[in-house]
Every structure is written in structure tokens, then in C-alpha cells.
N, C-alpha and C positions, 0 to 999 in steps of 0.2 A: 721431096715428100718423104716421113718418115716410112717403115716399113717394120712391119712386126711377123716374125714366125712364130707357128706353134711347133711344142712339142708332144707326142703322145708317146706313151712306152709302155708294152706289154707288164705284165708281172715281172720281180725278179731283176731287170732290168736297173740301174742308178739313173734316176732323171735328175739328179745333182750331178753325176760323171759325165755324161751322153751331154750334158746340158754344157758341161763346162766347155768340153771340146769343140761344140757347133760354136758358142760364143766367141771362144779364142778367133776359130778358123773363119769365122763369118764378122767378126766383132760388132757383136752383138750384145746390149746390156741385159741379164738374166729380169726377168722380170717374173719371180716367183711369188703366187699369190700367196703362199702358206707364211712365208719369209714376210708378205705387207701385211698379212692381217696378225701374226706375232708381235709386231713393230706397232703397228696403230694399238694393239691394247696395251704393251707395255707404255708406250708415252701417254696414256689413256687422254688423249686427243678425243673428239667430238665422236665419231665412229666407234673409236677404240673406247670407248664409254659402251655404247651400244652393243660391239662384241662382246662385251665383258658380262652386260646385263643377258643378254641371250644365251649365252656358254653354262651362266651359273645357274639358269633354272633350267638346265641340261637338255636345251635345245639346238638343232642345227643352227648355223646362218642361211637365214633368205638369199634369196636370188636378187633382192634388190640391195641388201647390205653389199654384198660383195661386188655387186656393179660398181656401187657408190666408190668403193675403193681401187674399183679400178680406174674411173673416170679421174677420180683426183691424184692417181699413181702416172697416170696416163698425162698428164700435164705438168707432172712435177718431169719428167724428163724429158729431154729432148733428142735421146738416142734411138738407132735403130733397137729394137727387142726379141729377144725371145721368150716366149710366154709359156710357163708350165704350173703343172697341176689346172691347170685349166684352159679350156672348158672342158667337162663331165657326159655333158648330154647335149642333144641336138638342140635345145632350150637356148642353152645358156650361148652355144655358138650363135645362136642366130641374131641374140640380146650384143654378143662380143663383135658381132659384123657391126650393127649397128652404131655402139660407140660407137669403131675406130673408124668408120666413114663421117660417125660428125664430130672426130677430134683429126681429120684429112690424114690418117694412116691406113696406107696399103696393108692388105695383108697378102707376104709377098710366100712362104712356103708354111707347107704343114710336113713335118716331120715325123713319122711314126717306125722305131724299133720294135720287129715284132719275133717272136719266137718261132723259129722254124720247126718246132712241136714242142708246145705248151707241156704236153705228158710227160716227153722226154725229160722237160728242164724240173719239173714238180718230181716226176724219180727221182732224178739226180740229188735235190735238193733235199728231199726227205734222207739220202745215205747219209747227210752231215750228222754225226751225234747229237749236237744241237739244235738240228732241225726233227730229229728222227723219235726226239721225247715228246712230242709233242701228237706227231701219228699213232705214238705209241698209248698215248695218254686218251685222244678223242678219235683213234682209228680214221675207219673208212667216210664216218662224219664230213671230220674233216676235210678229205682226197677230196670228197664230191662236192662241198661246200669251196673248194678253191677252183675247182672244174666250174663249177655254175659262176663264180666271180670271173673266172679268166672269159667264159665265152659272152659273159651280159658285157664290159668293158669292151672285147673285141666289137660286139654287135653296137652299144653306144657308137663306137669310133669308126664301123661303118655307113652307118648311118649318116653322122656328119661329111663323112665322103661320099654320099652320094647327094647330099647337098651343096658339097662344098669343091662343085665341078670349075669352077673358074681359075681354080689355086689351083700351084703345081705338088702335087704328094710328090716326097720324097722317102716310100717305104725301103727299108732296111731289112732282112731278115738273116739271124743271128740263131747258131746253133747255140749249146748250154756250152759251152770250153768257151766261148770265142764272149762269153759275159766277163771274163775275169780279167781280158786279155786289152787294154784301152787303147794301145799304140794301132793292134788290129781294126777297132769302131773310129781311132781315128783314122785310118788309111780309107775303110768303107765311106764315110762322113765326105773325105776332101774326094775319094773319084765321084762323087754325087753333085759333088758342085759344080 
């Protein structure tokens, strides 16, 4: 039976890097939604029609668009997966149990990288010159605008754990040095397996 992980990762965090590593170590096909719904509208396919018409009168996609492409992403392969950028919210997990129990994939781990203080790594992050024009520009706005994003994400992704008691979490917790550093996330990554 196939088997599919998810990924979640604090802010800051590469869920391309993190992503790549689990896949290597786990060999697992990335199954990145942002990456299928780019692809469905450049081939502008049947979906990718619909992505197209939704985006340009500058609205979200549905929760059922993006099912849709997962169900048909979900039967174009036949590898085990790891699944990122999605799901969001306790919503969309409960809609993602669904499929994958009536396409017979296990959903075998949940994966979450998380900061060992959110504060710390947003400090640190604001020193970059290039980060620091920016605090500079829309001040403490800003600080408290990425405070209220870092803690609604953590709370979404609690949430689904405490729905999502059957899976095994495999949290990670990651100072701000130890984000730049991948040989380290991968040594974390393999003693977890």
C-alpha cells in the first residue's frame, strides 16, 4: 500500500531544502502542491483552465479546485509521497484523510520543523540588511504582523495534531544557526527515522 507524509515548517524554514532531504533519506516523490497547480495552468489543461480563470479575477482557489488536483496528482503516480504546502488548516486535512483512504494511501508520518523561538529567528533575521529595510520601512507593523502569522500557523498545525492522533509526528526543533546549516537537519531528519 502506498504511503504518503506530510510536511509542515515553521517560518524561515526551506520546505524545498527540508523537503529534499526527507525525500532522498525516505525516497519519497515530493509531491508539492504549488509546483501541480503551476504546471496544471501553464499546460492549461481542464483545471488549469479554471486556475487561470480564478487567479485573474484575483481570487483564491477553492478548496474543491485544489482537491481536484490532488485526486488526479494522486493517481498519476504510483510512488510513495511527501506532501507539502499542504494542508493549511484542519479543513483541508480532514478533506486530505479522505481522499487518501479512497485512493488506499496510508498516511504513514507528519513531519513538522519548528523554531525553537520564533523571536529569536525573526531578530536574527531582521539584522540581514536586506531584511532590516524592510522593519525599517513598515517598523513594528510589521514585527507584530509576522508574530500574529507565526502563532495563527503554529495554532492551524496544532490543531490538526490534535486531530491527527493516529499518525506518528515527527517534530524537529531547530535553533536560528542550525537553519543554514543542512548536513545538521540532515543528521536530525536520519536519527528520527
Amino acid at each position: 500500500m502506498r504511503e504518503i507524509d506530510i510536511l509542515f515548517v515553521d517560518w524561515g524554514f526551506s520546505k524545498n531544502d527540508i523537503s529534499k532531504i526527507i525525500s532522498e533519506t525516505k525516497n519519497l516523490q515530493i509531491f508539492n502542491i504549488r509546483n501541480i497547480i503551476r504546471k496544471e495552468s501553464q499546460d492549461k489543461s481542464e483545471i488549469g483552465n479554471e486556475i487561470l480563470k480564478i487567479i485573474s479575477n484575483g481570487e483564491l482557489l477553492n478548496n474543491k479546485l485544489i482537491e481536484k488536483l490532488i485526486n488526479k496528482n494522486l493517481r498519476e503516480s504510483n510512488e510513495n509521497l511527501l506532501l507539502i504546502f499542504y494542508p493549511n488548516v484542519v479543513e483541508q486535512f480532514h478533506e486530505l484523510q479522505r481522499i487518501i483512504v479512497k485512493e488506499k494511501i496510508v498516511l504513514n508520518k507528519i513531519w513538522y520543523f519548528r523554531h525553537s523561538d520564533y523571536l529569536e529567528f525573526m531578530k536574527h533575521h531582521f539584522e540581514f540588511p536586506i531584511n532590516k529595510k524592510y522593519l525599517d520601512k513598515f517598523g513594528n507593523k510589521l514585527a507584530e504582523e509576522w508574530i500574529t502569522m507565526f502563532q495563527k500557523r503554529r495554532e492551524n498545525i496544532n490543531i490538526i495534531k490534535s486531530v491527527a492522533t493516529s499518525v506518528e509526528w515527527m517534530e524537529i526543533e531547530l535553533d536560528y544557526l542550525s537553519l543554514f546549516n543542512s548536513e545538521y537537519i540532515n543528521k536530525r531528519i536520519k536519527k528520527r527515522i
